[in-house]
Structures are given as C-alpha cells and as structure tokens.
N, CA, C and O of each residue as an XYZ file, in Angstrom:
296
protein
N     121.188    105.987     88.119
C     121.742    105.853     86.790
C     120.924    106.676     85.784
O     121.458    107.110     84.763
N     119.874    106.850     86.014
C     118.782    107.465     84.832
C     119.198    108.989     85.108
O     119.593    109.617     84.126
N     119.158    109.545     86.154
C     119.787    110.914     86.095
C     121.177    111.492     85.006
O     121.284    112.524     84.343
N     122.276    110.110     85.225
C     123.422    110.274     84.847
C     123.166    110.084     82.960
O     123.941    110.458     82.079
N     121.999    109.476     82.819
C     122.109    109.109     81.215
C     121.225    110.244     81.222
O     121.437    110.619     80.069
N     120.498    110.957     81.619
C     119.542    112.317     81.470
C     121.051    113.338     80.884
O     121.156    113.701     79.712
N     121.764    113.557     81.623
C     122.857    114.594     81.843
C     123.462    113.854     80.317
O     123.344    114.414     79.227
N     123.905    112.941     80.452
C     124.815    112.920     79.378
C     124.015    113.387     77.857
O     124.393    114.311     77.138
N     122.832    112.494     77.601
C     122.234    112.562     76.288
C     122.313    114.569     76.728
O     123.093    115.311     76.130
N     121.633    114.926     77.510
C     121.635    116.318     77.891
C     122.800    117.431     77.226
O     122.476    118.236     76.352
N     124.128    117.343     77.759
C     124.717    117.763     77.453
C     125.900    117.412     76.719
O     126.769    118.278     76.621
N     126.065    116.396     76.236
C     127.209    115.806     75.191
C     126.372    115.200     73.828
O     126.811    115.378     72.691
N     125.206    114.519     74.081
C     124.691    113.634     72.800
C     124.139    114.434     71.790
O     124.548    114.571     70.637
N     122.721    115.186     72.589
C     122.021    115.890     71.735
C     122.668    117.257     71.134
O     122.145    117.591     70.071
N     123.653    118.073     71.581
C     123.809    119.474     70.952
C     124.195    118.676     69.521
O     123.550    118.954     68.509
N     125.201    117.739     69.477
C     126.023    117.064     67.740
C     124.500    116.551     67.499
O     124.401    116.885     66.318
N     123.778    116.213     67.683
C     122.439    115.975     66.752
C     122.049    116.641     66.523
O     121.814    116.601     65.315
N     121.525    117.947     67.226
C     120.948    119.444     66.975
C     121.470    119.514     65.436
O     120.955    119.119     64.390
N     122.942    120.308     65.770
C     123.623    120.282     64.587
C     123.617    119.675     63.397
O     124.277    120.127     62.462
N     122.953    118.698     63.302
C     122.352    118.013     62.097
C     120.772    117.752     61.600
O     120.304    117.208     60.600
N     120.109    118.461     62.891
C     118.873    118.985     62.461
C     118.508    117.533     62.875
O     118.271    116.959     61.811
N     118.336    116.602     63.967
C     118.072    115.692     64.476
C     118.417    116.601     66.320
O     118.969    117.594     66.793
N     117.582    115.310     66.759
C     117.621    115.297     68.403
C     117.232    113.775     68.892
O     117.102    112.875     68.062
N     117.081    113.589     70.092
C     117.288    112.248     70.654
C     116.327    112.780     72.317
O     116.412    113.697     73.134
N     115.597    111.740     72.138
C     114.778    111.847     73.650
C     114.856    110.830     74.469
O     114.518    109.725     74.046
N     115.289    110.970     75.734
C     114.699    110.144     76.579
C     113.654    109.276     77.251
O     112.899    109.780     78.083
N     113.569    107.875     76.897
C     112.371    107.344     77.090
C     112.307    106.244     78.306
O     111.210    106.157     78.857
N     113.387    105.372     78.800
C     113.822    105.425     79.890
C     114.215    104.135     80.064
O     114.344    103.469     79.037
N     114.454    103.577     81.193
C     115.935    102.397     81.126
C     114.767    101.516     81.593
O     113.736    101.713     82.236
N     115.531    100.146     80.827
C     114.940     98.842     80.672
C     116.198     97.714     81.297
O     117.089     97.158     80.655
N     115.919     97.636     82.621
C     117.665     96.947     83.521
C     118.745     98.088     82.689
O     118.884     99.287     82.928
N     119.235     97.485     81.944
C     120.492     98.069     82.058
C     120.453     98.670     80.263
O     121.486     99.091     79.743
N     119.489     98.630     79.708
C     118.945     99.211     78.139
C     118.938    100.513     78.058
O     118.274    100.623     79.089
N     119.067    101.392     77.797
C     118.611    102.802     77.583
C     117.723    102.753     76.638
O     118.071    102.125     75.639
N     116.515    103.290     76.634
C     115.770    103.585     75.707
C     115.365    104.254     75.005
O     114.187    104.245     75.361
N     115.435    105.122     73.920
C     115.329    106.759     73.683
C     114.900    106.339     71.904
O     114.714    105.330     71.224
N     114.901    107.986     71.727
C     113.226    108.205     71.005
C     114.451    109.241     69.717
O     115.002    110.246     70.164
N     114.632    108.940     68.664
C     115.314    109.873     67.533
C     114.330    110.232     66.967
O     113.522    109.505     66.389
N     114.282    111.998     67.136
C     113.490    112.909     66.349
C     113.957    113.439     65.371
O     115.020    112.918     65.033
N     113.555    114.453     64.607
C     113.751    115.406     63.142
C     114.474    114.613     62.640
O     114.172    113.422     62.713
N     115.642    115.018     61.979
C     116.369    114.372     60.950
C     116.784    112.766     60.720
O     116.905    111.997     59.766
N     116.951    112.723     62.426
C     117.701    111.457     63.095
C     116.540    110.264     62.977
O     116.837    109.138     63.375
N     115.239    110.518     62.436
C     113.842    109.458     62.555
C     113.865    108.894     61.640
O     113.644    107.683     61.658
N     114.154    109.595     60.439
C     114.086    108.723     59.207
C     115.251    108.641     58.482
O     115.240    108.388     57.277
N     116.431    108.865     59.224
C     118.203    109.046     58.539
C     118.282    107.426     58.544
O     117.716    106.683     59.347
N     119.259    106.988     57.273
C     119.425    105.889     57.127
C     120.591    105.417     57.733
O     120.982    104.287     57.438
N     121.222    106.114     58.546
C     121.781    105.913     59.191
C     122.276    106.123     60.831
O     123.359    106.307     61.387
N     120.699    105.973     61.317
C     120.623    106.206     62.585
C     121.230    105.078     63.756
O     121.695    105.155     64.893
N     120.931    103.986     62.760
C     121.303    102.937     63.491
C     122.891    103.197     63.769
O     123.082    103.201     64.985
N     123.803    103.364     63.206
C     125.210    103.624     63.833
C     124.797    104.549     64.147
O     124.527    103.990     65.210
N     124.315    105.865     64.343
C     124.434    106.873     65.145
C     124.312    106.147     66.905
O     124.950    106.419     67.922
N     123.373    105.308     66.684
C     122.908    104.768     67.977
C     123.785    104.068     68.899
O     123.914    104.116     70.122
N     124.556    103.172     67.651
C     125.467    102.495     68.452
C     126.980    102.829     68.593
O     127.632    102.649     69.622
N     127.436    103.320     67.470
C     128.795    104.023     67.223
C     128.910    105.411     68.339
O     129.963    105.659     68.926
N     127.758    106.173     68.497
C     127.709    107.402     69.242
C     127.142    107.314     70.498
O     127.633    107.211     71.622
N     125.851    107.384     70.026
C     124.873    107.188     71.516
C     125.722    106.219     72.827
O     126.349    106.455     73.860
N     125.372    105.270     72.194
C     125.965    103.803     72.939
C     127.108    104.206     73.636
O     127.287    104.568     74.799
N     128.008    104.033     72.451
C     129.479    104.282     72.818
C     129.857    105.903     74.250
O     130.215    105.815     75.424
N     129.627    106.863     73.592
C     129.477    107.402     74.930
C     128.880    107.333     76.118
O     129.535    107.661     77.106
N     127.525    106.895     76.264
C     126.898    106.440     77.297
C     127.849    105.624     78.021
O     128.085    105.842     79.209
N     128.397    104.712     77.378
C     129.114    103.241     78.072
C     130.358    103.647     78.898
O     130.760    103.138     79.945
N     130.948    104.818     78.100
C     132.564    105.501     78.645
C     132.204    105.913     80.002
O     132.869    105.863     81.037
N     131.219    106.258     79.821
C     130.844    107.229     81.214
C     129.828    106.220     81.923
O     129.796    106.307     83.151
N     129.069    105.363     81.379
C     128.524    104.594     82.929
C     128.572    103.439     82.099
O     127.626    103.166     81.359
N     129.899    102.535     82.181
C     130.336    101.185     82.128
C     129.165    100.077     82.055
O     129.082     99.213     81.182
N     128.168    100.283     83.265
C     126.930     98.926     83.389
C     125.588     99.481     82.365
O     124.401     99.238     82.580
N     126.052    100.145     81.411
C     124.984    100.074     80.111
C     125.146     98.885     79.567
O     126.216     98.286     79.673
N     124.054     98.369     78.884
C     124.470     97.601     77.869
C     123.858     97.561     76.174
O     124.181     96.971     75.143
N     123.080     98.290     76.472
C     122.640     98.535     74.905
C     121.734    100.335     75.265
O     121.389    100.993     76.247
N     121.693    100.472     73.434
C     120.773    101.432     73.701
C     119.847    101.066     72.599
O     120.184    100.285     71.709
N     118.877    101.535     72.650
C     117.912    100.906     71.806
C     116.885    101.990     71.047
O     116.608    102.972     71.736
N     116.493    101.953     70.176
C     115.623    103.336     69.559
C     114.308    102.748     69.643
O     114.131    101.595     69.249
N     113.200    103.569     70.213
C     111.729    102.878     70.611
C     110.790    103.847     69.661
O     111.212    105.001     69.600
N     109.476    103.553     68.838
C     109.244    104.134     68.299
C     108.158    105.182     69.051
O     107.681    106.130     68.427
C-alpha cells in the first residue's frame, strides 16, 4: 500500500500543489493513516486543512478504498 500512496501523492497530488507554490511529503502510514508533511506555501496556508481532507484524502481513498485518514505531521 505505501508504494501505491508514494505513486499517487507522486504523480496526481503534488504537481496541483507545486502550482500553488506548496508541496506535500511523504512521511509514512500509521495502519491505515497516511501521514505526510505540507511544505512551502501549503505549511502555513490557512487552509491546508481542507486541502488535506477535501484533496489529499479524498483522492487517496478513490484509488485505495482501505485509507482512512490522512493526517499532516509536523
């Protein structure tokens, strides 16, 4: 599963963060948690928290169903 959330944040999550002068790192799964790390823009945006869950989350989940949260670690 950690490969498959590597690939996704990889190639679907992070380029739309790029684009806003933010990025998103991988920090690594907790059972079924994803754990990851919002850099540049995305660290101190006041609205990261829906980024996390509206975006992050939400795609992660389409594509591997047994996620259940994602979580931002500092």
């Amino acid at each position: 599963m950690e490969e498959k959330v590597r690939q996704i944040l990889d190639e679907k999550i992070r380029p739309l963060l790029q684009r806003d002068g933010g990025d998103i790192e991988f920090v690594g799964l907790d059972g079924k948690r994803v754990q990851v790390r919002l850099r540049g823009a995305c660290a101190g945006c006041p609205a990261s928290q829906m980024t996390l869950q509206m975006g992050v989350e939400r795609l992660l989940r389409e594509e591997i169903p047994e996620i259940e949260s994602v979580v931002a670690v500092p």
